[in-house]
N, C-alpha and C positions, 0 to 999 in steps of 0.2 A: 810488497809482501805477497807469497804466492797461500793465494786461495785454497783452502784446505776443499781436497776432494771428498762428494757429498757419496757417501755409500748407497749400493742399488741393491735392491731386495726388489726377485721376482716368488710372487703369490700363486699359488696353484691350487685347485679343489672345484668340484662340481657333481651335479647329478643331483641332489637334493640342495633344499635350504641349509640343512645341518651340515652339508661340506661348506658352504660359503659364509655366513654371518659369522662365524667366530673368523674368518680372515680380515672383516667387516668392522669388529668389533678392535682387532689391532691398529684400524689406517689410524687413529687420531692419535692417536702415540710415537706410533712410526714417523706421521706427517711433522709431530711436534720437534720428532729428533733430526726433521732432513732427510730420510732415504727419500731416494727417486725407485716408487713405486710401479711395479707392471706386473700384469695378471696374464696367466694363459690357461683357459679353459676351455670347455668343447665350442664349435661353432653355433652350436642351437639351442644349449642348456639351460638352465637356468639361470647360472651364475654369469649368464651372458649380462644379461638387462641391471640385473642388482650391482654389480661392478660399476657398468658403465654409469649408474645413476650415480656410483661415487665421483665420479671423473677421474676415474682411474684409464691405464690407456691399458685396452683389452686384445690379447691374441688370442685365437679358434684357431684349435688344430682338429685333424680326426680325432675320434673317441670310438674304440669297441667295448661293448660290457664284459668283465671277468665271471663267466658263468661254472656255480657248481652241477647244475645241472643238464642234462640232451638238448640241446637244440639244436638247428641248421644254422642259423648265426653263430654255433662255434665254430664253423669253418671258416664264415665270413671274415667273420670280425677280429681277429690275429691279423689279418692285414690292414685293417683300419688300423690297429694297436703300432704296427710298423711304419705306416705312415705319419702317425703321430708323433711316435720319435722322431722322427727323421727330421718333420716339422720343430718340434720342440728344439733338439740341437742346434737347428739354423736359427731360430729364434735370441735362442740363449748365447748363440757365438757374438749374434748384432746386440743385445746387451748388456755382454759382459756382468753378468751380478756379482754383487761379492757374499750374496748367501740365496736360497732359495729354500721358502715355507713351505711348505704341504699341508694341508688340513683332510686330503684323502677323495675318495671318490675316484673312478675308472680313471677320468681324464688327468689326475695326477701323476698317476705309472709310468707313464714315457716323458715326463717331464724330470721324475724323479731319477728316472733310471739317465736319461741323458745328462742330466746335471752332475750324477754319480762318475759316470765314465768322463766327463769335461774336468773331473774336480773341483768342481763347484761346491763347499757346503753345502748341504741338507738336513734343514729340520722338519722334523713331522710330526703331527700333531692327533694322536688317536683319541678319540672321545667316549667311546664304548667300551665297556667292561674288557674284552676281547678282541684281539684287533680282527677288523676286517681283511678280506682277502687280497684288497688294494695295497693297503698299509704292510700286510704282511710280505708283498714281493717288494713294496720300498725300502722298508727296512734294511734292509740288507747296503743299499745305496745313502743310509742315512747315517751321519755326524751323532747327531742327538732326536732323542724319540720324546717327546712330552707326551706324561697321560692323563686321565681324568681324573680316575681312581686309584686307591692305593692298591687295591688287590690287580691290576694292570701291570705292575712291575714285572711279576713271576713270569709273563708269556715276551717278554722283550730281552734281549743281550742285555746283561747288567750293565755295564760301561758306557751305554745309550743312554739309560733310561734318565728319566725327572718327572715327577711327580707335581702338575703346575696347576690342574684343572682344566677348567677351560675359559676363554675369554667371555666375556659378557659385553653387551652395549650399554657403552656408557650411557645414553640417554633412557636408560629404563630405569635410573634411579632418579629420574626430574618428572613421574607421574604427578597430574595434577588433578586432583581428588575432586573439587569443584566443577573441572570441565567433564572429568567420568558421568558423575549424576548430569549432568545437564545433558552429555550424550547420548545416554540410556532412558534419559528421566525417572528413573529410579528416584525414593524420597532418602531422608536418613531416619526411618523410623525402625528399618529391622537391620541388623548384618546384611552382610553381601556375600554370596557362591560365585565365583569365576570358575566356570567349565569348559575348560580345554578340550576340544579333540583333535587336536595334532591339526597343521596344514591343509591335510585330504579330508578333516573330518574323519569320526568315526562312528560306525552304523550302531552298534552296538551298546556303546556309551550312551549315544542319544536318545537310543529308545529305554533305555535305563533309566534316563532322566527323566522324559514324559513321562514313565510310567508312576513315577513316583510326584510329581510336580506341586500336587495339591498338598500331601505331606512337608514337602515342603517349603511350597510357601505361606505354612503357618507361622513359621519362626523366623524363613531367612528370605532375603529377594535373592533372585534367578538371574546370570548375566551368563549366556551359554555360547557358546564357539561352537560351529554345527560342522563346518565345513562347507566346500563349493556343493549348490544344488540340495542343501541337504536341512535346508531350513522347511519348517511346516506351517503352512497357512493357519491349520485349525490350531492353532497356539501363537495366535498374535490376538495383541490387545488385552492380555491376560494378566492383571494387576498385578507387581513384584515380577513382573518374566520376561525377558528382552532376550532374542536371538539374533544371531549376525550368525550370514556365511563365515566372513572372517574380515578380521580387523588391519589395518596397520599403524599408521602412527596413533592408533588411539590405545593401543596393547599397553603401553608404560602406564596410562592413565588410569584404566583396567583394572591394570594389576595393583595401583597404588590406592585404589579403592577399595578391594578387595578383602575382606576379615580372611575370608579360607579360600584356598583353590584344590579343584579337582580335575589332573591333569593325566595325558599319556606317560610316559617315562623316559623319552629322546632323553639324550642326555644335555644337549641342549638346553631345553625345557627346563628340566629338575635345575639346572644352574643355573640359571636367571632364578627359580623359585628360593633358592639357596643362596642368592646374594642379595634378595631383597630380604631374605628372611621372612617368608608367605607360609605358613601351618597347609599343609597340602597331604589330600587321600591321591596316592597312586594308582591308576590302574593299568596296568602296563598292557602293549600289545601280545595275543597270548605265541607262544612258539610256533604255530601252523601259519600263520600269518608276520611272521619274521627270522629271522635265526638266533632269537632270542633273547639278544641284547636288552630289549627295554626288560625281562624278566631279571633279571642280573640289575641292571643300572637302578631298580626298585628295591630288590635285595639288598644291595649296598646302602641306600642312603636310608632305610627300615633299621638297618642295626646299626648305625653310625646316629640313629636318635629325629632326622630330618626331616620322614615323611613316613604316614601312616600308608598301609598296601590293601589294594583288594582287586586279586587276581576278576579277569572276565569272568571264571569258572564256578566262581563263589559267590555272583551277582545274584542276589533276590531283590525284590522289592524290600523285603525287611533289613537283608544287612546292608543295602545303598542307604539307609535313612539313617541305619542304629552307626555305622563308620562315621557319616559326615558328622553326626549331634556327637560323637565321641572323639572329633577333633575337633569340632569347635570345644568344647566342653575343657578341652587337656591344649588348646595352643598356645597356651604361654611354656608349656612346658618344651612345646617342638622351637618356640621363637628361641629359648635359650639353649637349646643344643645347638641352632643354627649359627647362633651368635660365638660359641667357640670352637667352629668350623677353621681347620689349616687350606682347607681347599678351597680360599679364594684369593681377589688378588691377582689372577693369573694373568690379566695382561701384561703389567712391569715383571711376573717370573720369566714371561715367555719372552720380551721386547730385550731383555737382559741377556739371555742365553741368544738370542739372534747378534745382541752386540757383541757377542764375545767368540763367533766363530772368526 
């Protein structure tokens, strides 16, 4: 009897976490059906090291950044962009796939675009409200577009689109609430705040917390995310307050701890908050410090019922304390809009639409 041929799916995305972990977040499903998995991303990225720790097998090609603004690296870096095709094509000829993922980021461009011109399938995966400028010259080279949101439809070819979310890690729903407090040493005497700020940390959010800290750790204990560098000496040893640069395998834990979270608005982020169903205050990155996306990605899940909002702009010390006591106060209300959320699930939507190119 002849051995049924195992299909090859090649994964593509880098530059941030938020291009890699939801590729991350497919292998155990992928693995479960058989593909013979491979990655190509830049040589130096991030998604370098996170890949490989899967034992996934990793190709580095060039990568230039898609700039909307002046620089002298837009002269450069269109030829980086050319080599990377060039690369990717050879790549993609020795593997033959029979579909190729995208989750987005610079380094996916010549991947997408050579798998385009090979006829290769292409699915792509946008996670923000609005697709990025990466996603937007893929498109064009892409079979089917998956998005996060349903207001995402409108900016994509209708005949693409699919409405799937975004994938989540399976292991964030196996937090273990006993190892949290023993890692924090936190007691079980009050609630708990988990306060997110994003990867890099965020300067703003922080000092927003301190300032308020004493307010409240009347009522709640403090478990805060600072970011790299960005923790403070004069605020250790502080009964109910525990800080970390940042965390890793201990996040599931964290977050299964966790009564309410106060987080950035990656979109990322809000969907892990959204599949554990966690009562979360929003406060997104404001416009001058991104292209706006976490502003939108907040908007959305504010009127869809999921997460209370409080722009940087609107930060006092009084309304950081009167928001949080106003979601702890109403989170049963937010746990049951979460709970009849369509936008989850999205690994078997998207693992399903890969099986059917």
């Amino acid at each position: 009897m002849t051995q049924k041929r195992r299909r090859r799916i090649v994964m593509t995305g880098g530059g941030t976490a938020g291009h890699v972990m939801p590729n991350i977040a497919l292998l155990p499903e992928l693995r479960a059906e058989e593909y013979l998995i491979a990655y190509i991303g830049s040589e130096d990225g991030i998604e370098k090291q996170l890949i490989q720790d899967q034992h996934i097998r990793y190709y580095g090609i060039s990568s230039g950044k898609l700039r909307r603004y002046m620089s002298l690296q837009n002269f450069t870096d269109p030829f980086k962009v050319i080599k990377g095709y060039t690369q990717a094509k050879k790549i993609l000829k020795k593997l033959r796939p029979d579909v190729v993922f995208s989750k987005g980021g610079f380094v996916s461009v010549p991947v997408v675009v050579a798998a385009g011109r090979m006829d290769i399938p292409v699915i792509i995966h946008e996670s923000d409200m609005t697709p990025g400028l990466a996603n937007k010259i893929a498109m064009r080279y892409a079979d089917k577009i998956c998005c996060t949101f349903p207001e995402t439809i409108k900016y994509i070819p209708e005949d693409k689109a699919y409405l799937t979310g975004t994938p989540i890690r399976s292991e964030l729903i196996s937090g273990n609430v006993p190892a949290a407090y023993r890692f924090t040493g936190l007691s079980h005497g009050k609630p708990v705040i988990l306060i997110v700020g994003g990867s890099t940390g965020a300067k703003n959010l922080n000092e927003a917390v301190r300032k308020v800290l004493p307010t409240l750790l009347e009522k709640f204990q403090v478990v805060h995310l600072c970011g790299e560098g960005k923790t403070d000496s004069n605020f250790d040893n502080i009964k109910g307050y525990v800080q970390f640069a940042y965390v890793d395998q201990e996040m599931k834990d964290l977050l299964a701890m966790a009564d309410i979270v106060v987080s950035r608005a990656g979109a990322n982020a809000i969907f892990e908050l959204l599949s554990l169903k966690k009562p979360n205050l929003l406060v997104p990155l404001p416009a001058d410090s991104s292209r706006g996306d976490q502003l939108l990605n907040a908007d959305s899940f504010e009127s869809q019922g999921y997460s209370m909002v409080l722009t940087e702009d609107r930060i006092t010390p009084a309304s950081f304390v009167k928001a949080i006591e106003k979601l702890y106060k109403n989170r049963s209300r937010y746990i049951e809009a979460m709970g009849k959320s369509d936008l989850q699930d999205a690994i078997t939507k998207i693992v399903d639409l890969i099986d059917t190119v």
